[in-house]
PDB file of N, CA, C and O in Angstrom:
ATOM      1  N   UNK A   1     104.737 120.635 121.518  1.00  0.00           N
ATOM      2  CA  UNK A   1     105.657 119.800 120.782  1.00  0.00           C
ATOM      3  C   UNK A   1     106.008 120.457 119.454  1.00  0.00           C
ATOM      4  O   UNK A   1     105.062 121.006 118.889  1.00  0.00           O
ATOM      5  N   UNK A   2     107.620 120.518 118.636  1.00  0.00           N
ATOM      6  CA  UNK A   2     107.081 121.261 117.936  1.00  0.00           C
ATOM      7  C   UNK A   2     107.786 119.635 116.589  1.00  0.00           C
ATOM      8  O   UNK A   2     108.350 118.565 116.818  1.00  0.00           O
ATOM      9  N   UNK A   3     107.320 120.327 115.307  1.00  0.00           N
ATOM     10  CA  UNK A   3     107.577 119.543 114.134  1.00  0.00           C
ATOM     11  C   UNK A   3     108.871 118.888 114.365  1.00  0.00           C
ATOM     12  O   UNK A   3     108.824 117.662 114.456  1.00  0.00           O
ATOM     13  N   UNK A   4     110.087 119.489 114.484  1.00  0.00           N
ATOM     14  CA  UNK A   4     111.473 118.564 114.260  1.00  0.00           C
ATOM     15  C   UNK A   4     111.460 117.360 115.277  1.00  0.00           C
ATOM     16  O   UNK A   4     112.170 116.361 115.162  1.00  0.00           O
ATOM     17  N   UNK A   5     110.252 117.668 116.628  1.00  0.00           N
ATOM     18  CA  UNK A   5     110.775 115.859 117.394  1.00  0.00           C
ATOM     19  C   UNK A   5     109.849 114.828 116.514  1.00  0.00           C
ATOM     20  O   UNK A   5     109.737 113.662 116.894  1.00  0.00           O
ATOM     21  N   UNK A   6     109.371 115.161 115.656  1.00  0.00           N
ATOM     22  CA  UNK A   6     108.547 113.771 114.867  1.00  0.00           C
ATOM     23  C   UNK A   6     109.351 113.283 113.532  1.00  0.00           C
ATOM     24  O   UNK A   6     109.008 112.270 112.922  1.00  0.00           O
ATOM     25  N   UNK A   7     110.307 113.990 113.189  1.00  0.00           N
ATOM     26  CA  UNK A   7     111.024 113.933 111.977  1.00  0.00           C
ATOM     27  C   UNK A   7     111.944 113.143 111.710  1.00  0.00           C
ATOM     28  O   UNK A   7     112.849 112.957 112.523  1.00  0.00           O
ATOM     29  N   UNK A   8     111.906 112.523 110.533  1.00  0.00           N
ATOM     30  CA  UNK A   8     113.410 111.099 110.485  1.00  0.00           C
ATOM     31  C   UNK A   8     114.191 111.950 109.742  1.00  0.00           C
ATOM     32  O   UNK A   8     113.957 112.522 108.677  1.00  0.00           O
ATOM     33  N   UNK A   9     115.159 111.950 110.461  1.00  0.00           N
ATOM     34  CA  UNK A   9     117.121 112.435 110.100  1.00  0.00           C
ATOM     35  C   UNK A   9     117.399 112.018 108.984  1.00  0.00           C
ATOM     36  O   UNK A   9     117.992 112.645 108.106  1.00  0.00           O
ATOM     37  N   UNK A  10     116.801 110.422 108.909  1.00  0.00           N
ATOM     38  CA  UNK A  10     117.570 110.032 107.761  1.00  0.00           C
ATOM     39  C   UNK A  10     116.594 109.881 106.542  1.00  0.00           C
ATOM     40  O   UNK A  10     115.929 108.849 106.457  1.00  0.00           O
ATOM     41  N   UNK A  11     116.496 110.735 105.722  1.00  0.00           N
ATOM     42  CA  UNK A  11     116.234 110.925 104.545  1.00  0.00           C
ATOM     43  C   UNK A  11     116.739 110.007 103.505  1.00  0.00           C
ATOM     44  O   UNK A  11     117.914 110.051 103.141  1.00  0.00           O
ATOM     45  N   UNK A  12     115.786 109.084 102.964  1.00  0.00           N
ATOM     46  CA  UNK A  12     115.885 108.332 101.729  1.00  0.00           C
ATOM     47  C   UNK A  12     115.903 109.137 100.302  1.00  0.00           C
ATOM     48  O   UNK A  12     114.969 109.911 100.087  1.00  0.00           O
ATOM     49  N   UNK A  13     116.764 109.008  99.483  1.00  0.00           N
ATOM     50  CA  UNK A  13     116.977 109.514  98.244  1.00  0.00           C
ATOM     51  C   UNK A  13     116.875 108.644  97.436  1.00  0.00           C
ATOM     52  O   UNK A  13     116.553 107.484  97.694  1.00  0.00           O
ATOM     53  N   UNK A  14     117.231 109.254  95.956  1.00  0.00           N
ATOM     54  CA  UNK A  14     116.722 108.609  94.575  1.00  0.00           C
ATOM     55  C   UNK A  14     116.884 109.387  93.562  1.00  0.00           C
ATOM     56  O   UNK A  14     116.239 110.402  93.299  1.00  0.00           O
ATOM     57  N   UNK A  15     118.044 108.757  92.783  1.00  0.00           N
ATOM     58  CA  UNK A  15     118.507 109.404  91.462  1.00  0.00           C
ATOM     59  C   UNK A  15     116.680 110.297  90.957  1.00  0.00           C
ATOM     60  O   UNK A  15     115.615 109.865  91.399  1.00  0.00           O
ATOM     61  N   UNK A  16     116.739 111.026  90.386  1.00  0.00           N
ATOM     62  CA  UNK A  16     115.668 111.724  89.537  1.00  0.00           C
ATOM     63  C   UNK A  16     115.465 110.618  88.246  1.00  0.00           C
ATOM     64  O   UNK A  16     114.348 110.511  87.741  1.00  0.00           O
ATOM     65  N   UNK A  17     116.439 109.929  87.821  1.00  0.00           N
ATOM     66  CA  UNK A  17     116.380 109.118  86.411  1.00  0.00           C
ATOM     67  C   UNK A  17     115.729 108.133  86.617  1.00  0.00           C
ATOM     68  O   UNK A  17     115.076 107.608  85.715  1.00  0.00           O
ATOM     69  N   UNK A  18     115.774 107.519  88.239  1.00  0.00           N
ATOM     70  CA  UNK A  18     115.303 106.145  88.590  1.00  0.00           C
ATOM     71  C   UNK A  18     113.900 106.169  87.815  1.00  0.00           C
ATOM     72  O   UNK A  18     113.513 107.208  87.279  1.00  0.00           O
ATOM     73  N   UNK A  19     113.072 104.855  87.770  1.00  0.00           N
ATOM     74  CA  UNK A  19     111.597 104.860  87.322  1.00  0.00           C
ATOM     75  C   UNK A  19     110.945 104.632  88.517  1.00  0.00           C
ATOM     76  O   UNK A  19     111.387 104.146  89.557  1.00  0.00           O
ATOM     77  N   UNK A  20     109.525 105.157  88.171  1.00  0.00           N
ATOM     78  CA  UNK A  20     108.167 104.712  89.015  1.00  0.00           C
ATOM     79  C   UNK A  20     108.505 103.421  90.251  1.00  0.00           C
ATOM     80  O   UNK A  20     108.521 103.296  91.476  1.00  0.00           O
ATOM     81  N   UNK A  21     108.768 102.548  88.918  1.00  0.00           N
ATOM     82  CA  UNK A  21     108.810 100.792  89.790  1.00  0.00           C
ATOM     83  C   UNK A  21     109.935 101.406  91.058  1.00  0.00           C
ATOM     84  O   UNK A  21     109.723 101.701  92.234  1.00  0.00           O
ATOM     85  N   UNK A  22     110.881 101.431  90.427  1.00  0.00           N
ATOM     86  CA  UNK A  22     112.461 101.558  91.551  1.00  0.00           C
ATOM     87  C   UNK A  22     112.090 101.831  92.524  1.00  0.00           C
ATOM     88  O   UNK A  22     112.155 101.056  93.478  1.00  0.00           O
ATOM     89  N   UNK A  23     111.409 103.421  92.618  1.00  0.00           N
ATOM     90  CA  UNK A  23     111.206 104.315  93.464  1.00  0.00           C
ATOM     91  C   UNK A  23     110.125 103.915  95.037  1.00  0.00           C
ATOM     92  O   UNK A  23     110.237 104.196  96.231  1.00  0.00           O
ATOM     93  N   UNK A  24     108.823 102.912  93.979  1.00  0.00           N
ATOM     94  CA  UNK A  24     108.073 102.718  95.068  1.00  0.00           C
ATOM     95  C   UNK A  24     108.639 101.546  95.205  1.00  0.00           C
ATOM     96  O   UNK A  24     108.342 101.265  96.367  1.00  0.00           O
ATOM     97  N   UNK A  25     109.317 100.589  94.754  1.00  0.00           N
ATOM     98  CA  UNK A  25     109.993  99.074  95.200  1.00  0.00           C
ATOM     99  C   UNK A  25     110.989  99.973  96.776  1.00  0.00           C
ATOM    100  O   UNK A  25     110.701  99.666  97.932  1.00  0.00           O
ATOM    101  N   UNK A  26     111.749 100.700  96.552  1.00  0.00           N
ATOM    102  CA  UNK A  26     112.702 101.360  97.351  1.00  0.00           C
ATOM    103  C   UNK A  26     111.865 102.019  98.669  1.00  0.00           C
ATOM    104  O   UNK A  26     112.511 102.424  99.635  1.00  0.00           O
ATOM    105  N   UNK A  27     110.491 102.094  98.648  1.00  0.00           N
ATOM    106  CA  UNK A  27     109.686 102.520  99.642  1.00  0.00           C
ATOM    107  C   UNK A  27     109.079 101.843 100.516  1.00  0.00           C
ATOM    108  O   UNK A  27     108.547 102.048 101.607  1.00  0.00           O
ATOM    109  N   UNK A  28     109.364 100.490  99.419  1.00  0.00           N
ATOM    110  CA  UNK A  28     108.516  99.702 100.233  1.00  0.00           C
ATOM    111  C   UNK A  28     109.654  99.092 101.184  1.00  0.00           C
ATOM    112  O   UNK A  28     109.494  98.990 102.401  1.00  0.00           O
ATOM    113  N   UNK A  29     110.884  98.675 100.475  1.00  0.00           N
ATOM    114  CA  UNK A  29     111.923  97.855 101.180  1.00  0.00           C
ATOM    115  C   UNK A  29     112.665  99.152 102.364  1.00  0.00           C
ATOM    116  O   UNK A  29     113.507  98.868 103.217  1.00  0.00           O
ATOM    117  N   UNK A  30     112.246 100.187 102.190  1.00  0.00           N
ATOM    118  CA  UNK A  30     112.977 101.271 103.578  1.00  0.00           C
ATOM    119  C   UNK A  30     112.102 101.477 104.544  1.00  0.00           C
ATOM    120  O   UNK A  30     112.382 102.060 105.592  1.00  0.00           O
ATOM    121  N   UNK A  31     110.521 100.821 104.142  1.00  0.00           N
ATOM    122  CA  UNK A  31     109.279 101.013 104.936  1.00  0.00           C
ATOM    123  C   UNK A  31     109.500 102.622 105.340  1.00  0.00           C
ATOM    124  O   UNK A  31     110.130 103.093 106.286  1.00  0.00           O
ATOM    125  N   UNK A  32     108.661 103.373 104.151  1.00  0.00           N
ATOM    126  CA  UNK A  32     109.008 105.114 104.611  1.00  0.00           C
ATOM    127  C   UNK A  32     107.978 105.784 103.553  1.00  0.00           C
ATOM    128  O   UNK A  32     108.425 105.684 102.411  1.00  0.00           O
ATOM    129  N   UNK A  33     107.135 106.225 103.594  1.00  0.00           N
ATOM    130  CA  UNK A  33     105.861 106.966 103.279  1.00  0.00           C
ATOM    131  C   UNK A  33     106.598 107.978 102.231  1.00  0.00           C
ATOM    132  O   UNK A  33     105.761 108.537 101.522  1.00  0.00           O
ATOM    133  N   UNK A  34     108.091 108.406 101.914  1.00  0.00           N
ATOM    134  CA  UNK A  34     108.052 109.233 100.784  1.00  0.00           C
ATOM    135  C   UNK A  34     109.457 108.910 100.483  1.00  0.00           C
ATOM    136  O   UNK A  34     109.892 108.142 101.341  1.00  0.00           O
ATOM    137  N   UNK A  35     110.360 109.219  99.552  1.00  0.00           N
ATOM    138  CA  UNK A  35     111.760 109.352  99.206  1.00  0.00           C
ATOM    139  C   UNK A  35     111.640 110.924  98.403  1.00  0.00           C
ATOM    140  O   UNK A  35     110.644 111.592  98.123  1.00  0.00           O
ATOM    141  N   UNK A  36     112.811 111.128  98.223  1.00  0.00           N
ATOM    142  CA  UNK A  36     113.031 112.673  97.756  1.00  0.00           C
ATOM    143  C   UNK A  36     114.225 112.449  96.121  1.00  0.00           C
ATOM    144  O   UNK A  36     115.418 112.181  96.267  1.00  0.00           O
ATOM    145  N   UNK A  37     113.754 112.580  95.093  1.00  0.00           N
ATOM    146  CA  UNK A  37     114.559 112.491  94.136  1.00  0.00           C
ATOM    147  C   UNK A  37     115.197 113.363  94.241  1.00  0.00           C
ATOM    148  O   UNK A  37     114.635 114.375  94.661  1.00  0.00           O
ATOM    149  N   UNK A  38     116.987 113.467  93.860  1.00  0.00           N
ATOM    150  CA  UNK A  38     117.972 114.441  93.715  1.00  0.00           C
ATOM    151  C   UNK A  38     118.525 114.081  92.206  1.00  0.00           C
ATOM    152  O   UNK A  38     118.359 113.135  91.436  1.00  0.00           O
ATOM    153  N   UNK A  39     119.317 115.397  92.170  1.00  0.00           N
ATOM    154  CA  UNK A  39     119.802 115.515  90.874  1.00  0.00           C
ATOM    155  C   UNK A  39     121.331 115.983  91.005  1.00  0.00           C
ATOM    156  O   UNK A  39     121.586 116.918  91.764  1.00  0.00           O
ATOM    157  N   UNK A  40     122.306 115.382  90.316  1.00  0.00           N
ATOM    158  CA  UNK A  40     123.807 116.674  90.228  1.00  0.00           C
ATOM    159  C   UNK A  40     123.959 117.497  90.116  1.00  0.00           C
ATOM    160  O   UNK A  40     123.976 117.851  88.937  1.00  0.00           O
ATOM    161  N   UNK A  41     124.233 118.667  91.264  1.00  0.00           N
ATOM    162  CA  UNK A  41     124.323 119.940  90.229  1.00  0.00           C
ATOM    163  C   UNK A  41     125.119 120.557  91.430  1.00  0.00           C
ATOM    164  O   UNK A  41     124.910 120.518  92.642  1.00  0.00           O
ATOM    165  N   UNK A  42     126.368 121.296  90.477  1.00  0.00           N
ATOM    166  CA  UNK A  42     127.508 121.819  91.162  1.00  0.00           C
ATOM    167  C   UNK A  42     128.078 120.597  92.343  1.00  0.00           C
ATOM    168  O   UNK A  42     127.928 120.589  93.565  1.00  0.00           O
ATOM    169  N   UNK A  43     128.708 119.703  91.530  1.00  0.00           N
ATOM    170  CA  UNK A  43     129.058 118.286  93.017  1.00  0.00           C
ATOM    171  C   UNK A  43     128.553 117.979  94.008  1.00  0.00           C
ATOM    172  O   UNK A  43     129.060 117.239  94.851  1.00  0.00           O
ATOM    173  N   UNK A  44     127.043 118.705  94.090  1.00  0.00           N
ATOM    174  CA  UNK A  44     126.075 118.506  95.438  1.00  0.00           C
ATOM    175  C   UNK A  44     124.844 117.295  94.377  1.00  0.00           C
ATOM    176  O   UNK A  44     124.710 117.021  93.185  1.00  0.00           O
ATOM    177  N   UNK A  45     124.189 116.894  95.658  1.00  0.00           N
ATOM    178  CA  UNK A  45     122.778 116.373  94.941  1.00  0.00           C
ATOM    179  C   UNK A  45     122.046 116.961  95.737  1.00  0.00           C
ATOM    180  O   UNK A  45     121.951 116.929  96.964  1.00  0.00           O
ATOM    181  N   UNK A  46     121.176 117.877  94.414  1.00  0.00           N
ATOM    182  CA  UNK A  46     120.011 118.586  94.719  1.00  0.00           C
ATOM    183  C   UNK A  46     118.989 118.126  94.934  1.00  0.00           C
ATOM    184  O   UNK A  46     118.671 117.334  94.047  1.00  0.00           O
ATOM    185  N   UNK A  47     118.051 118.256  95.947  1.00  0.00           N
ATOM    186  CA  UNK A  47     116.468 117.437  96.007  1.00  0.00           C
ATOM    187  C   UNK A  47     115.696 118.153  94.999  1.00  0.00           C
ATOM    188  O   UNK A  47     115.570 119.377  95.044  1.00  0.00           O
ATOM    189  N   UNK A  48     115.093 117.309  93.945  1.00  0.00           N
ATOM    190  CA  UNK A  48     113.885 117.914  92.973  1.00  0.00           C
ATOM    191  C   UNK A  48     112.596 117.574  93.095  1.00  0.00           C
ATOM    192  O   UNK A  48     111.828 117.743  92.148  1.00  0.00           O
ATOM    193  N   UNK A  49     112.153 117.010  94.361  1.00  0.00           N
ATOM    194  CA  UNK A  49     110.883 116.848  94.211  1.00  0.00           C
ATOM    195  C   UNK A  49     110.858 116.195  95.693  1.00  0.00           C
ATOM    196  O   UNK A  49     111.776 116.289  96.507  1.00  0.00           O
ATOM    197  N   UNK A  50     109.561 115.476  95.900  1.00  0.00           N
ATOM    198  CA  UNK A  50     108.794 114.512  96.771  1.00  0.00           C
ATOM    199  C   UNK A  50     108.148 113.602  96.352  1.00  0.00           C
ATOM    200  O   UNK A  50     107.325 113.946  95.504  1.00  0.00           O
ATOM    201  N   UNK A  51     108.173 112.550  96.594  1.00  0.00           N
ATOM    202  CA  UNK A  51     107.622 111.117  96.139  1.00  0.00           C
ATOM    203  C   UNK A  51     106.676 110.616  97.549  1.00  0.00           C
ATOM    204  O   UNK A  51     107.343 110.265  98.523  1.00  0.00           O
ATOM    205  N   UNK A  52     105.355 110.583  97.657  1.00  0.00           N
ATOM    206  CA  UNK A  52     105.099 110.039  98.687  1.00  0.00           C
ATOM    207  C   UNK A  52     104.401 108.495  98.019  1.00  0.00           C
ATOM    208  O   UNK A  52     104.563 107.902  96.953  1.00  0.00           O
ATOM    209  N   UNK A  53     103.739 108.287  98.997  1.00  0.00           N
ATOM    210  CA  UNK A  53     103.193 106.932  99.121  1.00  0.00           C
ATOM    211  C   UNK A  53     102.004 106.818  97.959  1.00  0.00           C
ATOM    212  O   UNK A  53     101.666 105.828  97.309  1.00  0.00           O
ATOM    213  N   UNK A  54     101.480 108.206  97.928  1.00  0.00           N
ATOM    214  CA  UNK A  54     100.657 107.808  96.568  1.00  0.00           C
ATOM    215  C   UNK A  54     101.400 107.573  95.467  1.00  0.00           C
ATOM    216  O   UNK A  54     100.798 107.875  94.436  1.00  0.00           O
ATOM    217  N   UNK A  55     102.871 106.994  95.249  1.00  0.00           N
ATOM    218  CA  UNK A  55     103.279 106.959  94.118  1.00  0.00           C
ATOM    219  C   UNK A  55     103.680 105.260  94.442  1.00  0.00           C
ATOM    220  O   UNK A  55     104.636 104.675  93.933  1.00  0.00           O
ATOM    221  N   UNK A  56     102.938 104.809  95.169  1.00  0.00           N
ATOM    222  CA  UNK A  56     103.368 103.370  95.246  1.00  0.00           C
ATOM    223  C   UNK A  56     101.748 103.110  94.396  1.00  0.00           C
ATOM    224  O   UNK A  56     101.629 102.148  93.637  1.00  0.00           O
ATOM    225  N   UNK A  57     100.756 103.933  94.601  1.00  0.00           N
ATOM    226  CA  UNK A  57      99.311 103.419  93.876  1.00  0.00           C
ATOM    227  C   UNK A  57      99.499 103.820  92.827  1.00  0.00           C
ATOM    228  O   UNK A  57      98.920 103.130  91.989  1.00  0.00           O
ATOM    229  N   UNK A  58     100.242 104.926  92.271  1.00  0.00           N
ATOM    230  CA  UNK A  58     100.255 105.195  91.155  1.00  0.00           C
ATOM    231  C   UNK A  58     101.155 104.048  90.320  1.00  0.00           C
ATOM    232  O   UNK A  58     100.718 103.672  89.232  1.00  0.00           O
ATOM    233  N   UNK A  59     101.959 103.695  90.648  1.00  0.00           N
ATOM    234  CA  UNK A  59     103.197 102.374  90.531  1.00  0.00           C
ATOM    235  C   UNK A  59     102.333 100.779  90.066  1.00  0.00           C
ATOM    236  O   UNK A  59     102.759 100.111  89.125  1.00  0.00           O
ATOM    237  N   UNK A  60     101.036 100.322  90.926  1.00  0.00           N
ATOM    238  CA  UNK A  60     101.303  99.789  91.194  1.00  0.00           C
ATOM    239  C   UNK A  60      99.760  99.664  89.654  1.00  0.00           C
ATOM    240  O   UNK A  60      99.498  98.716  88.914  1.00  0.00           O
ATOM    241  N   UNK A  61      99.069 101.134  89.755  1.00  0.00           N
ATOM    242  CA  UNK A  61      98.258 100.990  88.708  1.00  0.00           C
ATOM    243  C   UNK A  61      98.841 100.954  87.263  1.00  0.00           C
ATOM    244  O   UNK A  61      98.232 100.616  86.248  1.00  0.00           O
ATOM    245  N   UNK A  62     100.368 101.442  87.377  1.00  0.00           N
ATOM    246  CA  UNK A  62     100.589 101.350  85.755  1.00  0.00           C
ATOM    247  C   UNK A  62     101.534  99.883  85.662  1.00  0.00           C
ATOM    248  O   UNK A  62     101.992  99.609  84.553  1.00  0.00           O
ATOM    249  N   UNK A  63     101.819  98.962  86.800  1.00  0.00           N
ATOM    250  CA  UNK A  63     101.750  97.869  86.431  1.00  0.00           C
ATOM    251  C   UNK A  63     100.790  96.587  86.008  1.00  0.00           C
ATOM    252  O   UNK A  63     100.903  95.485  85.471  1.00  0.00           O
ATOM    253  N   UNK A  64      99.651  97.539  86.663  1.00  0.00           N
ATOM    254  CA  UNK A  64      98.665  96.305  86.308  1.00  0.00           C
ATOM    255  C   UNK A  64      97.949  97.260  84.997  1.00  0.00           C
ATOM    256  O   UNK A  64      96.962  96.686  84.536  1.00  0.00           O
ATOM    257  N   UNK A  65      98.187  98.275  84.486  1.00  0.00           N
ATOM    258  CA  UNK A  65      97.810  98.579  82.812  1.00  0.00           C
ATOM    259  C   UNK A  65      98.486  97.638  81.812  1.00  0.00           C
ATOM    260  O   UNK A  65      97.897  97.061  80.897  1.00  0.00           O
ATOM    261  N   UNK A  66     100.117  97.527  82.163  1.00  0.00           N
ATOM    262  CA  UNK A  66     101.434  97.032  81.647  1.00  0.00           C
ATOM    263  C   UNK A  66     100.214  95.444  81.717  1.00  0.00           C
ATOM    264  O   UNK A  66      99.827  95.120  80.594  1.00  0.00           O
ATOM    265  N   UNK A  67      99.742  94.676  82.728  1.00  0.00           N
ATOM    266  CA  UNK A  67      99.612  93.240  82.637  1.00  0.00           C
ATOM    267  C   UNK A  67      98.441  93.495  81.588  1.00  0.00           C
ATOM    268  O   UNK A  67      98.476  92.851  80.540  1.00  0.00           O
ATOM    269  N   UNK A  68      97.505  94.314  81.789  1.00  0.00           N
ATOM    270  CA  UNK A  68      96.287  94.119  81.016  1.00  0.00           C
ATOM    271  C   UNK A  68      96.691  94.306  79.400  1.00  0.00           C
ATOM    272  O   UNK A  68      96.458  93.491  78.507  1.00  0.00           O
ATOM    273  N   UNK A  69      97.368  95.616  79.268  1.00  0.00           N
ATOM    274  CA  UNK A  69      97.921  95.250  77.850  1.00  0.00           C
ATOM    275  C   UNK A  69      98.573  94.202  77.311  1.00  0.00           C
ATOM    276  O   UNK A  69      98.379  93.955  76.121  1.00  0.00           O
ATOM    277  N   UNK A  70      99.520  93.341  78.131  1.00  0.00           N
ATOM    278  CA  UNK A  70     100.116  92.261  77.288  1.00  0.00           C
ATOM    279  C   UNK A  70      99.125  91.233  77.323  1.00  0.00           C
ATOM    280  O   UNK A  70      99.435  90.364  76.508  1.00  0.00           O
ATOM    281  N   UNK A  71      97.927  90.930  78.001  1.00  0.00           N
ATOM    282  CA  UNK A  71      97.175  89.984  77.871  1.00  0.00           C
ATOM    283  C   UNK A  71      96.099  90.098  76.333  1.00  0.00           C
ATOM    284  O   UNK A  71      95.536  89.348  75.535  1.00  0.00           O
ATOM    285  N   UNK A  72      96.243  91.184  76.530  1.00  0.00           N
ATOM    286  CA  UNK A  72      95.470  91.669  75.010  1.00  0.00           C
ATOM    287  C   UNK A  72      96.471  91.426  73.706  1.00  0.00           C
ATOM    288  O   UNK A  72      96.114  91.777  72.581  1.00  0.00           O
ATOM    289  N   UNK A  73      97.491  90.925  73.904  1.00  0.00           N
ATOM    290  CA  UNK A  73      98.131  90.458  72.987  1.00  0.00           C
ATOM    291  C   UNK A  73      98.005  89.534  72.381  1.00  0.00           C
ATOM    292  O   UNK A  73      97.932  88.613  73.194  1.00  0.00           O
ATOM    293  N   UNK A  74      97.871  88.888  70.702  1.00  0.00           N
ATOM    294  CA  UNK A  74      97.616  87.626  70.500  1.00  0.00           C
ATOM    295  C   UNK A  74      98.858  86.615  70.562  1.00  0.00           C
ATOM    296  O   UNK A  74      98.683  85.411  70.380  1.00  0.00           O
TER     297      UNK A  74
END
């Protein structure tokens, strides 16, 4: 078997500007283990990276820093 029959065609994207939240909110609602941020360049959008699923834990730990700090608020 080789790699391309396991592969999804359709590739989820994501501005590079988007934030953390967007990105793994957008992962969760396409149900898809990574998105690929792109950027403009020369009227194409370039892919700059990989976003996988550890960026929904990473997401989901700097929202619950975000709750613990405002609770520490007087």
């Amino acid at each position: 078997m080789r790699v391309g029959e396991f592969c999804n065609r359709e590739v989820i994207v994501i501005s590079g500007d988007a934030s953390v939240k967007v990105a793994a909110e957008l992962m969760r609602q396409q149900h898809v283990g990574a998105v690929v941020p792109v950027e403009p360049r020369a009227g194409r959008r370039v892919p700059v990276g990989l976003l996988t699923e550890m960026l929904e834990r990473v997401a989901g730990g700097v929202e619950l820093q975000r709750a613990r700090k405002s609770r520490r608020r007087p």
